[in-house]
C-alpha positions in Angstrom: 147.7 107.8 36.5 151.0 109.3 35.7 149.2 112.8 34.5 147.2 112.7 37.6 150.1 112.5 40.0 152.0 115.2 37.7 149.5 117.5 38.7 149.9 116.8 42.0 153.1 117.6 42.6 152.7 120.7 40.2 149.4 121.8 42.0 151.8 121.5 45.6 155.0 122.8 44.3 153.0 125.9 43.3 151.8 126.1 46.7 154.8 126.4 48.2 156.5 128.4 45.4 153.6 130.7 46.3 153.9 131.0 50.3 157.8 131.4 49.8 157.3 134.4 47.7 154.4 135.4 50.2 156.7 134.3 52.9 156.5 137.7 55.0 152.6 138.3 54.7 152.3 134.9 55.9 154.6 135.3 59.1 153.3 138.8 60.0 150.0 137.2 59.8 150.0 133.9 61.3 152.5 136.0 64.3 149.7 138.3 64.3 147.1 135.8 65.3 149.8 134.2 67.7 150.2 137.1 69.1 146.5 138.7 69.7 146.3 134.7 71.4 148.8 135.0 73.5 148.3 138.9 75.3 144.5 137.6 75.5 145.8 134.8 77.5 148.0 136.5 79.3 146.3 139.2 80.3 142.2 137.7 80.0 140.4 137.9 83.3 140.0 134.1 84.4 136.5 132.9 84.9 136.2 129.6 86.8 133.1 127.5 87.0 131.3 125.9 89.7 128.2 123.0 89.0 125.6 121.7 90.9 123.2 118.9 90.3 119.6 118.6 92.0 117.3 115.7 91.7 113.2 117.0 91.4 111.3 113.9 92.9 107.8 113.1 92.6 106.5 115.1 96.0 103.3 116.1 97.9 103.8 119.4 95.5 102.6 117.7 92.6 99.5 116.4 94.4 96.5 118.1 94.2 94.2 118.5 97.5 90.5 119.7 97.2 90.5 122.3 99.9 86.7 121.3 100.5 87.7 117.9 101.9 88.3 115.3 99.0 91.2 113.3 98.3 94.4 114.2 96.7 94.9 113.4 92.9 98.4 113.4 91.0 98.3 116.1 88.5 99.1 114.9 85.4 101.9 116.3 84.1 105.4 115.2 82.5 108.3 114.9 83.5 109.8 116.8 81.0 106.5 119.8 82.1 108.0 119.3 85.6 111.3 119.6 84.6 111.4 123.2 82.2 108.9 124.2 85.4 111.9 123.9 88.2 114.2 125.4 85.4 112.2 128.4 85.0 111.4 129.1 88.6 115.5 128.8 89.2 116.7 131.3 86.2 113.4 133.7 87.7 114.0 137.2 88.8 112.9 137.1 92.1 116.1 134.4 92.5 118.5 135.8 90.7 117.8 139.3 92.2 118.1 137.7 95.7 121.1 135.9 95.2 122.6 139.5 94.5 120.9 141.0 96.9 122.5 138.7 99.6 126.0 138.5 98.4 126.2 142.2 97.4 127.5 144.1 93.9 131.0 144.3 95.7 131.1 140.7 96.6 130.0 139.2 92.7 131.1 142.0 90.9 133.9 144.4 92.4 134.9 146.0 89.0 131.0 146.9 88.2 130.7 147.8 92.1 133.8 150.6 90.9 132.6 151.5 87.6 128.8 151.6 88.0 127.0 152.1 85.0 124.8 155.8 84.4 121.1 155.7 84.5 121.0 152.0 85.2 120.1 150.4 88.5 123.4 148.6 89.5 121.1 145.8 91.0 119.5 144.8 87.4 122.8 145.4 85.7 124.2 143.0 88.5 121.2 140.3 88.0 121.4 140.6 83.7 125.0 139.7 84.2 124.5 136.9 86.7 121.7 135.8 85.0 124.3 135.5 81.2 126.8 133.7 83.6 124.6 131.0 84.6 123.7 127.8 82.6 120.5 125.6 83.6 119.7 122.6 82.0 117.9 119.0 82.2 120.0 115.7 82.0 118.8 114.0 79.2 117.3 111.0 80.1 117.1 111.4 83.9 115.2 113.1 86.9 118.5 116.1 87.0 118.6 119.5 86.6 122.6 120.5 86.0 123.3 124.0 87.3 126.5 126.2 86.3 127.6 129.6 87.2 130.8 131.1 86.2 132.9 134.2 88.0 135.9 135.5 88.3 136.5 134.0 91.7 136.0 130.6 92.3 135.1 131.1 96.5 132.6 133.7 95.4 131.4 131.3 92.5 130.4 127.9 94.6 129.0 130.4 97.6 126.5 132.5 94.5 125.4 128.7 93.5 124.9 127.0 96.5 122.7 130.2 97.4 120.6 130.5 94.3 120.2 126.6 94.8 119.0 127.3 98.4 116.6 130.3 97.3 115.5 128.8 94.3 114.2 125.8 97.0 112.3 128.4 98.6 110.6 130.2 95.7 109.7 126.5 95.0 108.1 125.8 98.0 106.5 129.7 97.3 104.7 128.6 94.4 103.6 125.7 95.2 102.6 126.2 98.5 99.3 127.1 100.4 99.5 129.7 102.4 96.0 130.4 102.7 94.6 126.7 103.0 95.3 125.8 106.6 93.6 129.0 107.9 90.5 128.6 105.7 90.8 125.0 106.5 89.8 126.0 110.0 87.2 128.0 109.3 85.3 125.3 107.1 86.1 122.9 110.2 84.4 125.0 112.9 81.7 125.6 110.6 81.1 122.4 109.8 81.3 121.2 113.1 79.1 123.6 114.8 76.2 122.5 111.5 77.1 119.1 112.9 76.2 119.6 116.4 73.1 121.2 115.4 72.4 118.2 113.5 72.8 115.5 116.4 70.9 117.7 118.5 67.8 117.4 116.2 68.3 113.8 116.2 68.3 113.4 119.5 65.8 115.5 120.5 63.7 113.5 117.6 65.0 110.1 118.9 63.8 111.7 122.6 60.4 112.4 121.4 59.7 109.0 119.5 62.2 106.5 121.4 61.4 103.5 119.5 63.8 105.3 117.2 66.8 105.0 119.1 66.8 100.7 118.9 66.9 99.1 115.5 64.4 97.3 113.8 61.7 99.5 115.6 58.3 98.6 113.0 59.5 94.4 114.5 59.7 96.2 118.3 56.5 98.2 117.9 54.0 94.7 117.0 56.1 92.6 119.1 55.5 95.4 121.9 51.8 95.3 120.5 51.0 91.6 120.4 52.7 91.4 124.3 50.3 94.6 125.7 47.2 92.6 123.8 47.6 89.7 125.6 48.7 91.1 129.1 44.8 92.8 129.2 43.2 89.7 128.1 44.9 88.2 130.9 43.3 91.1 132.9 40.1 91.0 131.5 39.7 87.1 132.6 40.5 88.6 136.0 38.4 90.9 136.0 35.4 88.4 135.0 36.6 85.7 137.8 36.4 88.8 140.7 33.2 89.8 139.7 32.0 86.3 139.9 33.5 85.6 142.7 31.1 89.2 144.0 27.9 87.2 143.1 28.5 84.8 145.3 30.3 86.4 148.5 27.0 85.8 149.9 27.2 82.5 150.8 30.8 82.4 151.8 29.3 81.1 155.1 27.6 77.6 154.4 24.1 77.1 156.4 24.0 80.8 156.9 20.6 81.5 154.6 19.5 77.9 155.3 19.4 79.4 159.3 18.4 82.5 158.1 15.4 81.3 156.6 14.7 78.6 158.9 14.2 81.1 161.6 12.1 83.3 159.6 9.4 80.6 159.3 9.6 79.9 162.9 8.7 83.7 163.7 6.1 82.8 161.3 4.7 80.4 163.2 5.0 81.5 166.9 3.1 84.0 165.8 0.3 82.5 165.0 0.2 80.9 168.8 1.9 83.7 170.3 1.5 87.4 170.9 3.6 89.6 169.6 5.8 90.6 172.6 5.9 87.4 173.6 9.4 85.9 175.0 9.7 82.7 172.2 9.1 85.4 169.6 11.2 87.6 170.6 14.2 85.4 171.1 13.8 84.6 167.3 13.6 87.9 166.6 17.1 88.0 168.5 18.7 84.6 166.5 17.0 86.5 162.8 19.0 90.1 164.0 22.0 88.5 165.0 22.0 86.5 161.8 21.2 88.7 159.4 24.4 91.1 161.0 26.8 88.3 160.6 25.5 87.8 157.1 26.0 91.9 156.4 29.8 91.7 157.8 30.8 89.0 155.6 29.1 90.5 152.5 30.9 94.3 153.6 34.1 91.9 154.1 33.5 90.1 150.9 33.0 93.2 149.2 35.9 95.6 150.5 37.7 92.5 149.1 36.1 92.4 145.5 37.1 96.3 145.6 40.3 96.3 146.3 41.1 93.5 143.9 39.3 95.2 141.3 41.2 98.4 141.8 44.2 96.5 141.8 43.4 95.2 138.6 42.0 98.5 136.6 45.5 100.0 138.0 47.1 97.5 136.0 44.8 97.5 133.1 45.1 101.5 132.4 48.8 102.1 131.8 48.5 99.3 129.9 45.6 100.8 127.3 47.3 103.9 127.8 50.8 102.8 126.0 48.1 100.2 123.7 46.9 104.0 122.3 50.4 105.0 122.1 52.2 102.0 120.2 48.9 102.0 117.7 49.6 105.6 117.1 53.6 104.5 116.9 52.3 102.3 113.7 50.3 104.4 112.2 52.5 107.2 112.2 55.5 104.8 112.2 56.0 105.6 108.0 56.3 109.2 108.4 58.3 109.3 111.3 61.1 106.7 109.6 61.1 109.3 106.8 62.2 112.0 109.1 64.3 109.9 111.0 65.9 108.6 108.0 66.6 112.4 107.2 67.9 113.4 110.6 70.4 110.3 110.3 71.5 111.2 106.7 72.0 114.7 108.0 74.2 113.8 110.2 76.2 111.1 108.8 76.7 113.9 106.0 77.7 116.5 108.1 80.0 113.8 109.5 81.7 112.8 106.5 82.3 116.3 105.7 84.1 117.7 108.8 86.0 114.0 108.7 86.9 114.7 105.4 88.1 118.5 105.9 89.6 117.8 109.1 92.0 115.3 107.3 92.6 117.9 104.7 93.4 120.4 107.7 95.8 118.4 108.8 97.8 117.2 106.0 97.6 121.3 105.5 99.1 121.5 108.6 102.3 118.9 107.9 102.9 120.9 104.4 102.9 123.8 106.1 105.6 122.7 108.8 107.3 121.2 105.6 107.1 124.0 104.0 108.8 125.7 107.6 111.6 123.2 107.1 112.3 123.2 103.9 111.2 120.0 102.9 110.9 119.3 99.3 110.8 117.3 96.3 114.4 118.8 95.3 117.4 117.2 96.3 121.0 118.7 96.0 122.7 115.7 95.2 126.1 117.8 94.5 126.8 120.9 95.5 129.0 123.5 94.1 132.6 123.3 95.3 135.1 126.4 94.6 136.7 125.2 91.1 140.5 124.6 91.0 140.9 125.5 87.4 139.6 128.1 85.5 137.6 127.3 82.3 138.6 130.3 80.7 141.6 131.3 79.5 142.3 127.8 78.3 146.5 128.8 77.2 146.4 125.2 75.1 143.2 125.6 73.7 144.0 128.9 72.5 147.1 128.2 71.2 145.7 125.5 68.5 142.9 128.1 68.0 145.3 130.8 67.0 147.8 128.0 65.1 144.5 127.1 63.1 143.3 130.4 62.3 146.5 132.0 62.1 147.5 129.4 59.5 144.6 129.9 57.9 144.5 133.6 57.2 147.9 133.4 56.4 147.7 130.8 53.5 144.5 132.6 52.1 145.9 135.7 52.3 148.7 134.4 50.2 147.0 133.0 47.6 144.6 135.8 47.4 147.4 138.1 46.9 149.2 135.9 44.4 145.5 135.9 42.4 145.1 139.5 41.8 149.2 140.5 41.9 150.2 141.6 38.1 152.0 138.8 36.3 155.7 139.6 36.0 
């Protein structure tokens, strides 16, 4: 233990014997370092820093809508896809190059705006520089996307951010936006809805044709209507039966009437047998038989015009009644055939329905993304924006003062003991 801490002392005393006899290569060194620290710190450009966080929510941009009418459906992505997506749409070209398009060369960089470089656009060389200064990346563990820029002057460094974050919202909306869908929208929707007024006038031209289509249940209708039309001409028929009968025997509406007429008949018969034939008695009956017989003619014309016009009646009632018999038979035997095409009309329509429902739904949800989209309405939040930095993160005078003591130090020792290995022994 003894050796051990011999050695020590012998391996330090060396050491120091070593860095005295070094003692100037060591100062001009380590005062070397010092002083490349300190005129970089004096007289390095200050770059300050401004940061802005944004929150990407779960929008209507991540939803997918069929354009043909169906429903939306959540893409399926991760977050982490969603995130490196915002993150490359923010450090894109088209952002970057209108964030120096807006604020101008002179405005981000003065001293590139006074020394431009040859054969290079100024623009790109402006937007390559922009783009080195800027640092994008994802919280870890969260919904955030952290954004830094750095420049030499902190006003013109939280304006640059707080613009790319506004441009990079609208290149977001860009790409995933639908221009294009509310106009085609349209068109689909008067399409379909003229194909769905041809359809209802089909069906109603059908339903005019056959109206037992237009009520429900229309096979229970049509032998209801049936068994009803059936019985109304039985009824008739028995009418029919009782007038004629009732004809038969309109002769003897009058009672006695044949009785006299007969009974004076036989009494002609016999007066002449007595009597001439111009004779006064016979010729009175002769008068009674006339004057009978025309009362017996009126009432059977009377009885008659009667049995006619109650007939007539009755046949007037009868026909329609065949007629729309023929018609409701013809309804049922055709009634299978007919609900086929009906059944078609119907699904026809309630198709084309559905569909200019569907697309007109679709139109209009186009229609509120699209003002969205007008209003800047998305899924990204700015819940910090960039502020002008107080400090500049670069020169850091304390920082770079332990840097320089550290690496000073440490060129200076192992310059020293490299010397002291390779200098001739005396």
């Amino acid at each position: 233990m003894a050796s051990e801490t011999g050695a020590s002392l012998f391996e330090f005393e060396w050491l120091f014997r070593t860095l005295w006899r070094r003692r100037v290569l060591v100062a001009a060194i380590f005062g070397s370092v010092l002083l490349a620290a300190g005129v970089y710190t004096a007289f390095a450009k200050p770059l300050y820093e401004a940061t802005s966080l944004l929150l990407v929510k779960f929008g209507r941009e991540y939803v997918y809508q069929d354009d043909v009418g169906g429903g939306g459906q959540v893409m399926p992505r991760g977050r982490e896809t969603l995130i490196n997506s915002e993150i490359q749409i923010l450090r894109s070209t088209a952002v970057v190059q209108g964030v120096v398009e807006a604020m101008g060369v002179e405005t981000l960089y003065p001293q590139l705006a006074l020394q431009p470089p040859v054969g290079q656009p100024i623009e790109s060389v402006a937007a390559a520089r922009f783009l080195a200064n800027l640092q994008v990346r994802a919280v870890e563990n969260s919904d955030v996307i952290q954004v830094s820029l750095r420049n030499s002057d902190p006003q013109v460094t939280a304006r640059a951010l707080n613009l790319l974050v506004d441009l990079f919202r609208e290149a977001h909306l860009e790409a995933f936006g639908e221009p294009q869908a509310t106009a085609f929208l349209e068109e689909q929707a008067t399409k379909v809805a003229v194909e769905l007024k041809a359809a209802e006038d089909v069906l109603l031209a059908f339903q005019a044709e056959h109206p037992q289509f237009s009520l429900k249940d229309k096979d229970v209708l049509l032998l209801r209507e049936r068994t009803e039309i059936q019985t109304a001409l039985r009824d008739l028929d028995n009418q029919i039966v009782m007038a004629r009968q009732r004809g038969l025997t309109a002769g003897s509406a009058v009672p006695g009437a044949d009785e006299q007429l007969l009974r004076l008949r036989l009494e002609e018969r016999k007066l002449l047998n007595t009597h001439n034939d111009d004779s006064r008695q016979v010729e009175n009956v002769r008068h009674e038989i006339a004057l009978v017989e025309e009362f017996l003619k009126k009432e059977q014309s009377s009885a008659n015009g009667r049995q006619g016009q109650e007939m007539a009646l009755l046949d007037a009632r009868k026909r329609p009644l065949e007629e729309r018999l023929v018609a409701v038979e013809n309804d049922l035997r055709s009634l299978p055939a007919l609900s086929q095409r009906f059944r078609e009309l119907e699904r026809n329509v309630e198709a084309k329905e559905g569909s200019y429902q569907r697309i007109t739904q679709r139109l209009e949800k186009a229609r509120t993304s699209a003002e969205m989209d007008k209003q800047k309405i998305a899924n990204i939040s700015v819940i910090q924006p960039a502020y002008a930095p107080l400090e500049p993160v670069s020169p850091r005078p304390m920082l770079n003062l332990m840097a320089a003591v550290i690496l000073g130090g440490g060129l200076a020792v192992g310059a020293a003991l490299v010397m002291e290995r390779f200098a001739p022994s005396a």
